[in-house]
N, C-alpha and C positions, 0 to 999 in steps of 0.2 A: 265262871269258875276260873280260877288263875291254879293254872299249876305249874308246881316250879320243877326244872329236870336238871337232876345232874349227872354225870357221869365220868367214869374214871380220876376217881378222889387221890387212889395211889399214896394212902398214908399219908398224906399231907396236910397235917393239922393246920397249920398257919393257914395255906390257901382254902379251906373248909370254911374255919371262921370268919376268913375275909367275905365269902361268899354270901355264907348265911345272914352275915351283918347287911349287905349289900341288896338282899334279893328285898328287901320290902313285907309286903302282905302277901299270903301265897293259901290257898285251901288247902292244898294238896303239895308232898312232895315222891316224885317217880323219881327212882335212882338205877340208874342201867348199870349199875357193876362196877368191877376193879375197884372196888374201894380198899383194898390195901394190895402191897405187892410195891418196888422199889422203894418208898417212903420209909421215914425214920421212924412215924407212929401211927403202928397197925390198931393197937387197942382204943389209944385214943377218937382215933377216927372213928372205928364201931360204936364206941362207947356215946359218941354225938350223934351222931348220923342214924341208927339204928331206930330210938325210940319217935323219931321226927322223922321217921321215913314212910307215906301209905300204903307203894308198892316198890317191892323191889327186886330186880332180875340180875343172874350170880354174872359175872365177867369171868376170863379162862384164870388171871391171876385169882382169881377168890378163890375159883375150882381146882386149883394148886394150890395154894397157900395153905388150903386147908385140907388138903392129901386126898381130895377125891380121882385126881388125877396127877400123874409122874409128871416132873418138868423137865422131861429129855427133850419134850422140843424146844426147850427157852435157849438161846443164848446163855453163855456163863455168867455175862452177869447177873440178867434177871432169873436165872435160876440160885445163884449164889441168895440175892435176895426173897428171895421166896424161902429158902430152905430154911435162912435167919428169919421169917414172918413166921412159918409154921411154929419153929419154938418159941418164938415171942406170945401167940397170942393165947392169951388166956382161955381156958376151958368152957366157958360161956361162952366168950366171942368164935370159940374154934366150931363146936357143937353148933349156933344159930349159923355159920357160914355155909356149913354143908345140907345146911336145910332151904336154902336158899333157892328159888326153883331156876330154871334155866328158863330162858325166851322163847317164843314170843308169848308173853300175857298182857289179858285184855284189860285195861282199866272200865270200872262202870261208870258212866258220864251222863247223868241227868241232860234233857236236851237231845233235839235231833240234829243231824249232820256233825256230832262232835264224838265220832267213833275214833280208837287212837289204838295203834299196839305199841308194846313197849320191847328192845329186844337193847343186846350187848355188842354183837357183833353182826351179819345180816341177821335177817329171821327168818332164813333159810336155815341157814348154818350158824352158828354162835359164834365159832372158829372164824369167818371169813368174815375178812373186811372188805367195806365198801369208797374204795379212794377215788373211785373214776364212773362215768357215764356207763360205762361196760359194766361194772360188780353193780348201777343201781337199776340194770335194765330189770332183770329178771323180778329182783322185789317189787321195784313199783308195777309189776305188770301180774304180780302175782298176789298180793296182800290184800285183805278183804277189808281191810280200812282207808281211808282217804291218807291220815296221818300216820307216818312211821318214823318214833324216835329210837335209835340208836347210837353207840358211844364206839369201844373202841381205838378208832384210829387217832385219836390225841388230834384230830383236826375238825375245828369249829366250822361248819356251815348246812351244804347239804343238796340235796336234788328234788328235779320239779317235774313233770308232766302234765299236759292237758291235751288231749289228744295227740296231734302232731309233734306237738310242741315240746321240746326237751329243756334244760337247764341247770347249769350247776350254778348253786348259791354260795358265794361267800361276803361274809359282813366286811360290810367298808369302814374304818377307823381313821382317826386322823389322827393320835397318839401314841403314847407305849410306855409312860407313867404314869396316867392317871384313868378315873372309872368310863368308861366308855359304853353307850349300849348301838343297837343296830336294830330296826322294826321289820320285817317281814310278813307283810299281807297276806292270809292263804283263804283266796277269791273261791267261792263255789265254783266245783268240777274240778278242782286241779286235785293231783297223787305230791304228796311229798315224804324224802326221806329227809328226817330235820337230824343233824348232830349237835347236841349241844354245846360238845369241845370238852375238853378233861379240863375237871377242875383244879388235880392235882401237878399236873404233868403234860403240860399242851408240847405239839410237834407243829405247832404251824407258825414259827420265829416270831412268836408271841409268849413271852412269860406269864403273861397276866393270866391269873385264873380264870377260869371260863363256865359261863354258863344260862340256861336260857329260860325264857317263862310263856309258856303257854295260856292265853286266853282266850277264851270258847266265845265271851259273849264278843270281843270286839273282833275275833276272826284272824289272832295275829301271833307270830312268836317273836317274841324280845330276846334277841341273844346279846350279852354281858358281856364285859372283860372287867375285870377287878384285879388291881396291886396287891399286895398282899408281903408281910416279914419274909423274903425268900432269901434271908443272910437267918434267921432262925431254923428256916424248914430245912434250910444246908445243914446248918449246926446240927440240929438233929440225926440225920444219917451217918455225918460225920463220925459225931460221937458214938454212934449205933454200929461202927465200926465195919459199915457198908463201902462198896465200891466207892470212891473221890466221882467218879462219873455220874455217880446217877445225880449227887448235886451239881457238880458243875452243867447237868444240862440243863436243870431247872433255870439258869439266866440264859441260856442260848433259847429255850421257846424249842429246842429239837430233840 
């Protein structure tokens, strides 16, 4: 089974479609959250992503966006954008947002040893992110699955364990314009937290969209980087009459 994972879309149609064009064959797609929230188009993005999504778990900006919870803790700006998501999105898209369950849930995966949870931010805590060896101790030591995908922190890679053995993964690239992928072996006995990387809105001085493909029978995650119109996905905000920031950081990758 190939299943493709995305996470943190962030309203960003352009990089969505780069994606989806780019991902191939996939059975399944698991989507960890923030799919809308600074981006220029919240509807659009639900209106693709939603029906081609198998399973899906909410992000804090969906859980804002759609008024289940205040955005006193965002910063100004991402709160200024959230407050413009709320009244943008449509009554349908607002309604399925808040229905959206929160992490960790379990995908069912025909096949033994290909047990997987899906979460947003740890799967401990939805809220809490995982950037270092410290925030992945507890998970990997606590999660009743081998695999744990999470999103989040806009940084593509992730962490390892086998007994002793510790490890933070990040994909090695030798570009920054064009489609790139990276292969990751995940050998019986080992714990991993895999992050796909936000598709919409990467933090790790990578513009390119990001995102990864799980395959059960070869034992391995593909993570992606893909180009994508990021002078249209600008356009969009701009015109959307959002902070000048949130585009200008889509070319800085921060």
């Amino acid at each position: 089974m190939r299943a493709l994972i995305l996470s943190d879309i962030h309203a960003n149609l352009e990089a969505l479609t780069a994606v989806l064009g780019a991902a191939g064959e996939w059975d399944v797609l698991w989507n960890l959250g923030d799919m809308v929230g600074y981006g220029g188009s919240p509807n659009e993005v639900l209106d693709v992503v939603r029906p081609l999504s198998t399973l899906t778990v909410r992000g804090n900006h969906d859980r804002v966006c759609c008024g289940l919870t205040s955005a006193v803790g965002f910063n100004p700006t991402a709160r200024g954008a959230a407050m413009w998501t709320q009244a943008e999105l449509s009554p349908e898209n607002l309604a399925w947002l808040r229905e959206v369950p929160q992490g960790p849930v379990y995908p069912e995966i025909e096949g033994d040893g290909a047990k997987v949870t899906l979460a947003h931010g740890s799967p401990l805590n939805e809220d809490h992110y995982i950037s270092n060896m410290r925030d992945a101790w507890a998970p990997l030591q606590q999660m009743t699955t081998a695999i744990t995908f999470v999103g989040h922190t806009h940084v593509q890679g992730g962490f390892s364990q086998k007994e002793h053995d510790w490890h933070e993964l990040r994909p090695r690239y030798g570009g920054r314009n064009e489609a790139e992928q990276w292969t990751l072996p995940v050998p019986p006995g080992t714990r991993e937290l895999i992050n796909p990387g936000s598709v919409g809105q990467p933090r790790d001085a990578d513009w390119r969209a990001a995102f990864a493909v799980y395959d059960t029978e070869a034992a391995e995650v593909v993570y992606h980087r893909v180009p994508y119109d990021l002078t249209a996905a600008q356009g969009r905000i701009l015109m959307a009459g959002l902070p000048e920031r949130l585009a200008a950081r889509l070319r800085e990758g921060r």
